[in-house]
N, C-alpha and C positions, 0 to 999 in steps of 0.2 A: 537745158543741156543734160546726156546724160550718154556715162561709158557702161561699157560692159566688162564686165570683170570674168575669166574663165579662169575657174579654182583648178590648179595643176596639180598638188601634196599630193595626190594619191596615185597619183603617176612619178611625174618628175621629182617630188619631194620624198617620195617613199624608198623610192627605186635602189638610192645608195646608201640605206639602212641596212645592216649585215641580218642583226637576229630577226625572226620572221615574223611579221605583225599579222597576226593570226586574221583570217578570214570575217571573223564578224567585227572585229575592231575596226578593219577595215569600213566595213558597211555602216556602222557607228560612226565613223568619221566624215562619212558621204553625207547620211541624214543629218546629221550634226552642220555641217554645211550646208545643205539646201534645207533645214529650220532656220537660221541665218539668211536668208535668202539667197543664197548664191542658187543662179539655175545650170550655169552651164557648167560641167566639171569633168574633167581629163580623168577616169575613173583607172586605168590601167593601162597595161598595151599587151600586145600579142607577138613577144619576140621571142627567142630561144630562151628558153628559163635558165642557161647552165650560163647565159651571159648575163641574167639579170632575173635570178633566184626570188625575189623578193615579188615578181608580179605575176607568179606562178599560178597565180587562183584567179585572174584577168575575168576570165571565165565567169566562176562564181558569182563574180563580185558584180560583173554587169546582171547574173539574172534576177541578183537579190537586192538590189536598187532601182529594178524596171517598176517597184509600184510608186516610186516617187512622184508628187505629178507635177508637169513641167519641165523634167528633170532634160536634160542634153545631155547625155552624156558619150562624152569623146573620148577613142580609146587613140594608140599610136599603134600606126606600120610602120614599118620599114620595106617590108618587101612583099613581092605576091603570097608569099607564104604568110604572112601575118595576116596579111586581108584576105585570103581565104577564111582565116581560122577564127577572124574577127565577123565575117558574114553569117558564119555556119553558128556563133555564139548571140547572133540578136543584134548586134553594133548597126545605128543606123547613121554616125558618124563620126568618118574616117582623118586621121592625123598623119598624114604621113611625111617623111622625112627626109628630105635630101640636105647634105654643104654645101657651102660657094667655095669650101676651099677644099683641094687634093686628098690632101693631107689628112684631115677630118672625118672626112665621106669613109675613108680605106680605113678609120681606124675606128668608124663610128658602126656600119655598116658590110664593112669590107667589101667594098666593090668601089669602082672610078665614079666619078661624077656623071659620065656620059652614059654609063650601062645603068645608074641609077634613072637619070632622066627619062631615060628608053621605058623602064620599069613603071615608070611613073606613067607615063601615055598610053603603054598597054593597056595598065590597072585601070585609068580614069575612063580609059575608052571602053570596058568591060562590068562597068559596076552599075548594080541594078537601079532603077529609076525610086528618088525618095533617099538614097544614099548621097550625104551631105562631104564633102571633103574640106581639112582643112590641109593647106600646103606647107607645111614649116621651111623654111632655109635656115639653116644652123647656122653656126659662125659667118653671118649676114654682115658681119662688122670687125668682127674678129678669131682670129684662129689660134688654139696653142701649139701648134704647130710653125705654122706660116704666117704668124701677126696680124698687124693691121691689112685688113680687105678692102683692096681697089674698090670703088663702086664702079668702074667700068666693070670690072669681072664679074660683080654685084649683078648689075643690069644685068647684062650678060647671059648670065644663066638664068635669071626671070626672063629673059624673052624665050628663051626654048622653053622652059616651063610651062609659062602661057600660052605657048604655042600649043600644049597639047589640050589644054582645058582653059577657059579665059573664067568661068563662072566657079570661084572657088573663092576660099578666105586665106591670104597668103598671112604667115604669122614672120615677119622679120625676127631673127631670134640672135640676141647678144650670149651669146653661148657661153664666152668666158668671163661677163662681166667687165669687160676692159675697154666697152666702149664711153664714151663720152657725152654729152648732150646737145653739142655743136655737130658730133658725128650723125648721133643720131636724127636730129633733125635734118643737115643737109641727105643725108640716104629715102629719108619718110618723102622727104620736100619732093627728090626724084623720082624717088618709084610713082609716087600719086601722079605729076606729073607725068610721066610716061607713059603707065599703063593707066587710063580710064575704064570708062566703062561697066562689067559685070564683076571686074575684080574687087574684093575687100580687101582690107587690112587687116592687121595686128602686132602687137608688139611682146615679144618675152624676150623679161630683163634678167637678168642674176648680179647679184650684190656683191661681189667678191671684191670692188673695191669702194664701194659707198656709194654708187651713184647710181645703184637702181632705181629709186624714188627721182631724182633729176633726170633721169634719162626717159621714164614714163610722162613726166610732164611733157620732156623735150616731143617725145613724139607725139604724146595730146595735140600743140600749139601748131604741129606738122599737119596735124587732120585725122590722125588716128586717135578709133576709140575702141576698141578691144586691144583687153590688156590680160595679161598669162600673169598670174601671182600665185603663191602658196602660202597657205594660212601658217604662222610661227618663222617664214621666212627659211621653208626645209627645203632642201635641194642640191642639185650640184649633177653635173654630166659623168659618170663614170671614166667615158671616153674625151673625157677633156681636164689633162691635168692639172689641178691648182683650184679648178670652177668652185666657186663654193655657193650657198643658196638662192634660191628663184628671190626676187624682191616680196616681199611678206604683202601678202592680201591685205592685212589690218592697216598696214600701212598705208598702201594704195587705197583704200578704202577713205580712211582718216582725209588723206589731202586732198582729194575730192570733193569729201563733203565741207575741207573747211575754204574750198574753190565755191562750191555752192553747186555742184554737177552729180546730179543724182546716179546713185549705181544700186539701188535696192537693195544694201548690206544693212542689218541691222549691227552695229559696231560691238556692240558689248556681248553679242553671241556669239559674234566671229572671234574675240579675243577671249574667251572661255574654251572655244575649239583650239586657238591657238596655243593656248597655255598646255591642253589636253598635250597635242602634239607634241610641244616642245621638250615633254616630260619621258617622250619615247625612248626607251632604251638604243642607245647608239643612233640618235637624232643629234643634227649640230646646228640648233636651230639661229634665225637673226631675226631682225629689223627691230624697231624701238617703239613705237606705238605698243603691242604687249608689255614690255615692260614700265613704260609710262603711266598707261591706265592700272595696269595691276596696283603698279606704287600708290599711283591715286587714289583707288577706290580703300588700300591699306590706312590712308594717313588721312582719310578723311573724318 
């Protein structure tokens, strides 16, 4: 058995750090990771910098990581404008971003769900051949806006979505943490169920009330095995009030290997990264494996 793990920190977890983690730190923290074995890693995104200051060098940072070998690396759109400017910098795969709720979309993206979706069919139907997509649905489960998400509306808006491209990696995303692991499995159980075929999975969790790591199993047991973590547990949605960090990689990691399902993390490199991070000025780092082994390896 064996999951995949895609390293977010340098995206999701970086994103809602104020003071500016300088360009090569950055790239320090990619290699640092993929010495670790992580391959695949959410290196930045390509949005308005004046909304999200911190990934201003998106750019940079993919060309100074292109010598890694093996490396995946995924940025995030949001909109045609992003995947313009992520095509034109080397990006050979795409994140891009729609809600399942109203509310979310206008406040994540500012535009309705259905102008988004549109956006989306254009873009998939226009991108060059070797260009990989992965689909996120944000508040997949929950909104802070508008709460708990129907899985009919859920479904819902993955049938238009797939409607416009069925070969893609959809990433279910608990956006504000507030789902649960009965939620999360009855939603994994559906979607797999519904849509077959050339679609993948995925799951991004956030910890904001503890049950990031139960909610990652939940949806393992459901059939998915890509999973979205950030090494020291950094993260949080800007556009979604209260969210607080992505579920920590080491953690995920950890319960894995003590499952017995391999994910090619080497654990005590990934928690040396983690510790790295955690120590970032205005980082509000989680999860508990770092601070476990750190003690351990102290009191040994």
């Amino acid at each position: 058995m064996r999951a995949t793990l895609v390293e977010v920190a340098p995206r999701d977890g970086f994103q809602p750090i104020a003071p500016f983690i300088p360009t090569e730190e950055k790239v320090a923290f990619i290699e640092a990771a993929h010495a670790a074995g992580l391959r695949r890693i959410e290196i930045g995104s390509f949005v308005n910098p004046k909304a999200v200051p911190q990934l201003r060098d998106t750019a940079e940072v993919l060309h100074r990581t292109a010598h890694l070998p093996g490396l995946d690396a995924q940025v995030l759109v949001p909109n045609a404008r992003g995947v313009a400017l992520a095509l034109e910098a080397g990006a050979r795969h795409l994140a891009y971003v729609v809600s399942a709720s109203e509310a979310h979309n206008r406040s994540n993206v500012r535009r309705d769900v259905a102008s988004s979706i549109r956006d989306y069919g254009e873009i998939v139907a226009s991108l060059p051949a070797g260009v990989k997509v992965r689909l996120n649905l944000a508040t997949a489960f929950d909104c802070p806006f508008d709460g708990r998400m129907e899985e009919k509306l859920v479904l819902s808006r993955l049938d238009a979505l797939l409607a416009q491209r069925e070969e893609v990696e959809v990433g279910l995303c608990d956006t504000t943490g507030r789902a649960d692991p009965e939620h999360v499995f009855s939603l994994v159980s559906a979607c797999l169920a519904r849509f077959g075929g050339r679609t993948r999975w995925a799951f991004h969790g956030h910890d904001t009330y503890g049950l990031g790591l139960a909610n990652v199993a939940a949806a393992w047991r459901a059939g998915i095995a890509v999973f979205d973590a950030a090494f020291g547990g950094l993260g949080g949605c800007p556009f979604a009030p209260g969210a607080t960090g992505n579920v920590a990689t080491e953690d995920v990691a950890w319960m894995f290997s003590r499952m017995g399902v391999e994910t090619g993390v080497a654990l005590d490199a990934l928690v040396a990264v983690a510790n790295r991070a955690a120590a970032l000025p205005g980082a509000s780092p989680g999860g508990r494996v770092r601070a476990a082994m750190t003690a351990s390896c102290t009191t040994a």
